[in-house]
C-alpha positions in Angstrom: 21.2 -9.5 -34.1 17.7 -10.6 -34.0 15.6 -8.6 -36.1 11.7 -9.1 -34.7 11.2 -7.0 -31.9 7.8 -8.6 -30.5 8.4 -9.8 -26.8 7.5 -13.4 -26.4 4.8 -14.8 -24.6 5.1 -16.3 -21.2 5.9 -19.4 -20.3 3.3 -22.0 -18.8 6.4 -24.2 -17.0 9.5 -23.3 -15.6 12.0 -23.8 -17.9 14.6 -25.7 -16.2 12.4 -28.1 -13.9 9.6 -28.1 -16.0 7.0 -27.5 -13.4 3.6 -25.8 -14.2 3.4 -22.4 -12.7 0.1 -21.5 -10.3 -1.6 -18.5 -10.1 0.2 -15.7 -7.9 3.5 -17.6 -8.2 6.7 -15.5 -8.4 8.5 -16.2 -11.9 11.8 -15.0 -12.9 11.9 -13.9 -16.5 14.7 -14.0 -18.4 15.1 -12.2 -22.3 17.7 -14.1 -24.7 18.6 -12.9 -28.1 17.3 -16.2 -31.1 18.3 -15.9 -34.3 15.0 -14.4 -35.8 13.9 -12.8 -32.8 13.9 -13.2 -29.0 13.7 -16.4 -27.2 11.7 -16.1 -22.8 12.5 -18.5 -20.4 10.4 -18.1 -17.5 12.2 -20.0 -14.1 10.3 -20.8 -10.9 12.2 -19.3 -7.3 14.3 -22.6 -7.1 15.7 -22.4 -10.4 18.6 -20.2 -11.9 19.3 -20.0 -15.4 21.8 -21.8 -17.5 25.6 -19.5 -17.6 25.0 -19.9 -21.5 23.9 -18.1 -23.3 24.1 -14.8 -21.8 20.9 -12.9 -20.8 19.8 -9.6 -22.3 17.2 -8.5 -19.7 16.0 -10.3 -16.6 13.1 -8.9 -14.5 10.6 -10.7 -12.1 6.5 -11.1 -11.8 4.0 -13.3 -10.5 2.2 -15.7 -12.6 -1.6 -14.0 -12.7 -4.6 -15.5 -11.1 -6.9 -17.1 -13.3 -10.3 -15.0 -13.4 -8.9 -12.2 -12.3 -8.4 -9.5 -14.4 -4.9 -7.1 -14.2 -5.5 -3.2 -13.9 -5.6 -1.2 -16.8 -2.1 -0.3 -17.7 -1.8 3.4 -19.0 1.1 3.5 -21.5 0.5 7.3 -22.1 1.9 8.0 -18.3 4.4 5.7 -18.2 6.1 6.6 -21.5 5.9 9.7 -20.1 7.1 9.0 -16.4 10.2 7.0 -18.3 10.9 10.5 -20.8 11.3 11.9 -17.6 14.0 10.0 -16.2 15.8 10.5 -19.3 18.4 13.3 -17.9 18.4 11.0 -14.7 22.6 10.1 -13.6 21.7 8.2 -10.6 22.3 4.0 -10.7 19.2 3.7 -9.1 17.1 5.8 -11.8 19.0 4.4 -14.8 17.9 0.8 -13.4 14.2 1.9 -12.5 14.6 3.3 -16.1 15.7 0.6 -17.9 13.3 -2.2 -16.4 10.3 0.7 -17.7 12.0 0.8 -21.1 11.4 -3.3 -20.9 7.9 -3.0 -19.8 7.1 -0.2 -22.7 8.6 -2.6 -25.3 6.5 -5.4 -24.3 3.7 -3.4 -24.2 4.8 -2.2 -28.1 5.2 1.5 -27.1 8.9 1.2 -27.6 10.3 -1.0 -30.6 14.0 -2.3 -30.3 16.3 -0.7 -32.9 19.3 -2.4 -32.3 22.1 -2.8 -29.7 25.4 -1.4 -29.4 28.6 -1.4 -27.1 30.7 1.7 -25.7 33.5 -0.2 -24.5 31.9 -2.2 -21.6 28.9 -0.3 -21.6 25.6 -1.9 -23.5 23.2 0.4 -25.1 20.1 -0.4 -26.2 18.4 1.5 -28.7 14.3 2.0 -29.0 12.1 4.0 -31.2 9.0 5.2 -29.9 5.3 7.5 -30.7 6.4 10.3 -33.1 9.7 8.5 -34.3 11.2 9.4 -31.1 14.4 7.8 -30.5 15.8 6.8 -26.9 19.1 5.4 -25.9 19.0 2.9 -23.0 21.9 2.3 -20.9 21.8 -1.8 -19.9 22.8 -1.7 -16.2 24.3 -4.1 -14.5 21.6 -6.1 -12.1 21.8 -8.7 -9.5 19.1 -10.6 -8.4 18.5 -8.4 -5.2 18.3 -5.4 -7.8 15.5 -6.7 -10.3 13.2 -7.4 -7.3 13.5 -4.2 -5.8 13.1 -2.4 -9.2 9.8 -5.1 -10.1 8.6 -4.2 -6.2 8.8 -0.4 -7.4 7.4 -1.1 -10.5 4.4 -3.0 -9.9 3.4 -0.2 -6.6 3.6 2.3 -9.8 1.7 0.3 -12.1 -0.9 -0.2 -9.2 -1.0 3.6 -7.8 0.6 3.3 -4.5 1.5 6.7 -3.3 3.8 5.2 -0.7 6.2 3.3 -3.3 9.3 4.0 -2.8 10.4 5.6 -6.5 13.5 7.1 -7.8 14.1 10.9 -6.4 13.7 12.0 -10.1 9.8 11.0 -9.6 8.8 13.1 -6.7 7.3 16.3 -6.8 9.9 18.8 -5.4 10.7 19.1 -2.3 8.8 15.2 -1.0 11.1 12.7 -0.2 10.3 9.8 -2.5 10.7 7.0 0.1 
């Protein structure tokens, strides 16, 4: 088990064709445990990663504009919005949740612990502010899946009060589509 939990940087090529990414670009990200640490592999839309080795986490983005300058990103609410959804049974939450636990790690508000297995289940285990400790279920995700839960992502990260997020999220008694 890799040891070093500092998310690696991104990638300026794709890493199966080799072309250079543009600004605005959609990229594919995919997480893979190294020996020391972890090992990104960014892959443009025509690409698909190699079968082997397996991926830990997989999300998308778009490769930012040069000169422009992303928004502010407030860790304080989203720790907070992702304790929230820590009771949270639905598949759809437990997704929405894990892909935030991602983006709080890479942002070094969550550190990795360690993994471990409950029969087929995965579970990823994070410490956060106050030695708080969290227990992350790894769900299952297609490719249909991580763009729907980066789409809800990003409309959360950029304040959009029509983003469609999990039911856990809405102030009782809105629907949250």
């Amino acid at each position: 088990m890799a040891s070093d939990w500092s998310m690696p940087r991104r990638g300026e090529a794709c890493a199966a064709c080799g072309r250079a990414f543009e600004g605005g670009q959609p990229v594919s990200v995919y997480l893979y445990e190294a020996a020391e640490s972890y090992a990104r592999r960014d892959f443009c839309e025509t690409c698909q990663p190699p079968a082997e080795p397996a991926w830990l986490g997989a999300w998308k983005t778009r490769r930012p504009v040069e000169g422009r300058k992303a928004p502010a990103l407030d860790r304080e609410t989203l720790l907070k919005i992702f304790e929230q959804l820590d009771a949270a049974a639905a598949a759809e939450t437990v997704q929405f949740r894990f892909v935030l636990a991602l983006l709080l790690w890479r942002k070094r508000v969550l550190k990795l612990e360690g993994t471990s297995s409950d029969g087929p289940t995965e579970v990823w285990d994070f410490s956060g502010p106050a030695d708080r400790k969290y227990q992350i279920t790894r769900p299952d995700l297609d490719e249909t899946q991580l763009e729907q839960l980066s789409d809800q992502l990003e409309a959360l990260l950029a304040g959009k009060s029509d983003a469609a997020l999990p039911a856990e999220l809405a102030a009782p008694g809105e629907d949250p589509s």
